[in-house]
N, C-alpha and C positions, 0 to 999 in steps of 0.2 A: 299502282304507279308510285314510285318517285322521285322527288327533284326534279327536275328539269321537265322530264315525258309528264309527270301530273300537270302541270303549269302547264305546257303546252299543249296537254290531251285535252284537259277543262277547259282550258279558251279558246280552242278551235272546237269544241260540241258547241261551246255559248254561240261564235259566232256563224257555225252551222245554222243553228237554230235561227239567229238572225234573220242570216241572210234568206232560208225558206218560207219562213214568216211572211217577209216582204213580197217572196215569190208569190205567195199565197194572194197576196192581196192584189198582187196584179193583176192575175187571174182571175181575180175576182173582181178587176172594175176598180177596185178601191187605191190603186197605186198614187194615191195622194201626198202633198205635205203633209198636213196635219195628222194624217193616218201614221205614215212615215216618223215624225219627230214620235207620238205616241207610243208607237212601238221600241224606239231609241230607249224614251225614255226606259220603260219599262226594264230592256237588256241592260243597261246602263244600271239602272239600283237592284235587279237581279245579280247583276256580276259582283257587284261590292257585296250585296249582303253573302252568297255563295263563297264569294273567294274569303272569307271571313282572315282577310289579311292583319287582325288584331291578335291573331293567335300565333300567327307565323315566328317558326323558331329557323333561324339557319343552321344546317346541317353540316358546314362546312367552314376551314376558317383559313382565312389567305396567308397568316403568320406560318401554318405550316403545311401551307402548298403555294410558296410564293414561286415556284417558276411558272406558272398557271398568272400570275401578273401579267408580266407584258402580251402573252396574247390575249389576253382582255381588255388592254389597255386599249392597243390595238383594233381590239374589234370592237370597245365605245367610240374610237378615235372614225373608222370607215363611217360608223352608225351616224353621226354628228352631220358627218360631211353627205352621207346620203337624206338625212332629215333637213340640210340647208338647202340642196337641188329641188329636194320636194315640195317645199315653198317659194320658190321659183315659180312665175308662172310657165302654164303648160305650152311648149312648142312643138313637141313630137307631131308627127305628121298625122300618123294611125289614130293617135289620141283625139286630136283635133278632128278628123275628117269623117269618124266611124263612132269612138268610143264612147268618146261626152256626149255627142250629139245623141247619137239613141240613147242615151241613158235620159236627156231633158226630152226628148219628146216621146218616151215614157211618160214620163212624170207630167206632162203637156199633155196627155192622153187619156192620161188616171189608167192604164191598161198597157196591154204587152201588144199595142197593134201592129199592122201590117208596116213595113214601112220600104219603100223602094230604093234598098241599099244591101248590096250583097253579104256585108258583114250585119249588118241589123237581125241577121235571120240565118245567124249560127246562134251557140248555146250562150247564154244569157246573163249568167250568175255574174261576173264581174262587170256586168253594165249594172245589175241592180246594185252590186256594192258602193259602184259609182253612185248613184243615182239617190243613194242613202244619205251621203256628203252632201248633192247639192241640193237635199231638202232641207237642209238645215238651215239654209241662205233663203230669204222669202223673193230674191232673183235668182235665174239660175245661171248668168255670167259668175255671178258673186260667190257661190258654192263653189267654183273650180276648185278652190284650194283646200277646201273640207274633202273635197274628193281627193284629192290627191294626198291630203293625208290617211283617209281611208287605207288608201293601197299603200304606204308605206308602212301599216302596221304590219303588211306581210312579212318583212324586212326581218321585225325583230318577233316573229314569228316562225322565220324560217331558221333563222338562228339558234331559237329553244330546240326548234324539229331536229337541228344539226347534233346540238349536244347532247341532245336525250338519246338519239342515234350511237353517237359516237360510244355513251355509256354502257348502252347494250352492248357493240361488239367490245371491248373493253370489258365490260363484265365486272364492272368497281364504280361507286360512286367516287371514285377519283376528278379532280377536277381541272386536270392539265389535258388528259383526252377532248373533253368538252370545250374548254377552252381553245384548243387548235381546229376542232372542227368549226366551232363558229367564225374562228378569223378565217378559215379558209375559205367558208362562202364569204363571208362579209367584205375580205378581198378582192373578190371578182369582177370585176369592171362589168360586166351583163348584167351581175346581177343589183348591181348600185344603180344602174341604171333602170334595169325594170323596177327599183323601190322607187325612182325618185318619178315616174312618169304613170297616169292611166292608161296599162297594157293589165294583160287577166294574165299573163303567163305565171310572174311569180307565185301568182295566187293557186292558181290549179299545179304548181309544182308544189306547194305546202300541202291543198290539200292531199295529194299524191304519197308526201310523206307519213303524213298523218293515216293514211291509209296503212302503209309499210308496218308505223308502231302499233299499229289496233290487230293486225297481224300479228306479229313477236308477242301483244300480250295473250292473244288466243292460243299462241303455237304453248306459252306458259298454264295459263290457268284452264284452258277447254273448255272455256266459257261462251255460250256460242252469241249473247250481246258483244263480245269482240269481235265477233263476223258481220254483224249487224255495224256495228262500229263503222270494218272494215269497208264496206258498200257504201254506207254514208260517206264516208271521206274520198271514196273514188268517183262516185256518180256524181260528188258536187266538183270533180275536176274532169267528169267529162261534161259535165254541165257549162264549167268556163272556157272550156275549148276544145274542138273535135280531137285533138291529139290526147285531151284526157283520158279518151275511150281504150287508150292503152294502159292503165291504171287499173280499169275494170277486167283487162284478159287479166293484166298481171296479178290482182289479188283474187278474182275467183281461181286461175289456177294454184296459187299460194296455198289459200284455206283450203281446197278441195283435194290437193297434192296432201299439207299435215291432216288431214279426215281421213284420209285410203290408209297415209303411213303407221295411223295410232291402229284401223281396223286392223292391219296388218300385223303388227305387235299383238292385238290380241288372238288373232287367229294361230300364229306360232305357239302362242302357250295356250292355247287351249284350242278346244275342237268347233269345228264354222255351225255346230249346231248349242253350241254352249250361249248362256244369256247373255253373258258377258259380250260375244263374237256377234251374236244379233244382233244385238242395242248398237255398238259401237257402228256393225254394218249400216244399220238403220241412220245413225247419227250422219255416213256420210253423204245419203242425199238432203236431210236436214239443212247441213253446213252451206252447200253448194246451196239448195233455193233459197235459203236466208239473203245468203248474198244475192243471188241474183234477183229478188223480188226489192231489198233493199236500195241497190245501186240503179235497178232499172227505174222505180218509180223515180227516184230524184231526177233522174238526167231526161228522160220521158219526157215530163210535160214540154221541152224544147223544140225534141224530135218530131211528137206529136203537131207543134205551133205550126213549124215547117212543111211538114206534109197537109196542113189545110192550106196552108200560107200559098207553097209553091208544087205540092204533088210531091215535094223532092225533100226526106226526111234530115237529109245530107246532105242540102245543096252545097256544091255545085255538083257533087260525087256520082249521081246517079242521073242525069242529065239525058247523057247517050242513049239511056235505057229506057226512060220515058218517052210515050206513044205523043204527048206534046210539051218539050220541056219549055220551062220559064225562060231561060235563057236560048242566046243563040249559043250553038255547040263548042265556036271557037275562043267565045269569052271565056265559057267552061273550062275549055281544056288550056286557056290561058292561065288562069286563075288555078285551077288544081298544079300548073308548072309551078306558077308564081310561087305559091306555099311547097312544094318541097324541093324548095331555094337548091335547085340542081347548078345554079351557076359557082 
């Protein structure tokens, strides 16, 4: 990787890592503050010593790529104003009624328990990111705003995910592509908005990208840790919301589509009994279970919580189908309307 996709490949495995870490310890009983700052800490002088930012040379120089100025200027300009809302305190309704609240009584629990609230008992990952903010606060009114800058680092997160994007299809470390891609999210009123509030969306759309590039670098190097890569960054955006689960069809069919395409190229030049034609053959159910062993463990343990929780590994989704569901059928089939906002 580089420029931009290194920066943003490494800081989204760090806070991968983070944030499963935490998981871990939910799971374990142990979702405490004290546990919680501990581990901060740890990710916190990991990332410095890793990002060995004393060595950093820039690769680029704005003297002769100044039309690449103003959409940077630009895209610090939305960044500023989306970092002043996020300090704001929280109103959103979702945040307030579902988000924070399970995230503190997690942390009120030391554990991932049961809790009787429909959204409490979808997938998780962006309550515990929350939930990382408000241990840093020894109240947990007081954390809101650590949470809330949590999730704004998606912001300029999702911004590196744009230009490293935008460089690939480009195909040049040019720096005027990169720059219009990120003012182009960075301009988007949805998405300034999910920077400046405690919602998972933005978050499982980064991961989502981050997925895409772990892709493109496999589809490069044939590496099959970029497929492994690949799973990790989808399984943890189906982990922060049932819609991430379409990240997981999208890149296992991605890597399992370039695995067939390379068997294919070698079977054209050479004959399907040649070593070459086997390995490669053999390579493409490797690719495929990588991923799929990879992305399903992460998103899993959620799926699993639910089906002891409520029988229903997908509430509300499977409701009708269950011999006793948790809910009554018409909140179900409310609430499955409700989210695909048909109005």
């Amino acid at each position: 990787c580089r420029g931009a996709e290194r920066i943003v490949m490494s800081t989204g495995l760090g806070f991968a890592g983070l944030v499963l870490a935490a998981s871990i310890l939910g799971f374990a009983g142990l979702f405490r503050r004290d546990p919680l700052r501990v581990l901060m800490a740890l990710f916190f002088l990991t990332g410095i010593w890793q990002s060995r930012f004393w060595r950093w040379r820039p690769r680029f120089s704005l003297t002769k790529e100044r039309a690449a100025l103003l959409p940077l200027l630009l895209t610090l300009l939305f960044l500023c104003v989306a970092l002043i809302a996020a300090a704001a305190p929280e109103t959103s309704y979702d945040a307030l009624s579902w988000h924070l609240p399970t995230a503190r009584f997690f942390l009120q629990q030391g554990r991932f328990s049961f809790m009787e609230l429909y959204r409490s008992n979808v997938p998780q990952y962006g309550e515990v990111f929350y939930a990382l903010g408000l241990a840093i606060h020894r109240a947990d009114l007081d954390g809101e705003a650590a949470a809330r800058m949590f999730n704004f680092l998606t912001l300029p997160g999702m911004l590196l995910a744009a230009a490293a994007l935008a460089a690939r299809i480009a195909g040049s470390e040019s720096l005027l592509p990169q720059a219009l891609a990120a003012l182009w999210i960075a301009s988007s009123p949805i998405v300034m908005h999910r920077a400046a509030t405690c919602y998972p969306d933005l978050g499982a759309s980064l991961w989502g990208v981050l997925a895409v590039l772990a892709f493109l670098q496999f589809s490069t190097t044939r590496r099959r840790a970029w497929v492994a890569l690949c799973g990790l960054f989808a399984g943890l955006a189906a982990g922060s919301k049932f819609v991430g689960f379409y990240w997981i069809a999208i890149g296992g069919l991605l890597v399992t589509i370039s695995a067939v395409l390379s068997w294919l190229r070698e079977a054209l030049n050479h004959s399907l009994d040649h070593p070459l034609c086997r390995e490669s053959r053999r390579n493409v159910w490797r690719v495929a279970l990588t991923f799929a062993v990879v992305s399903g463990a992460v998103c899993a343990p959620w799926l699993i919580r639910n089906w002891i929780n409520t029988g229903d590994p997908l509430l509300p989704m499977l409701q009708k189908y269950l011999p006793n569901p948790r809910m009554e059928l018409r909140e179900a089939a409310n609430l499955l309307t409700d989210a695909a906002n048909r109005e």
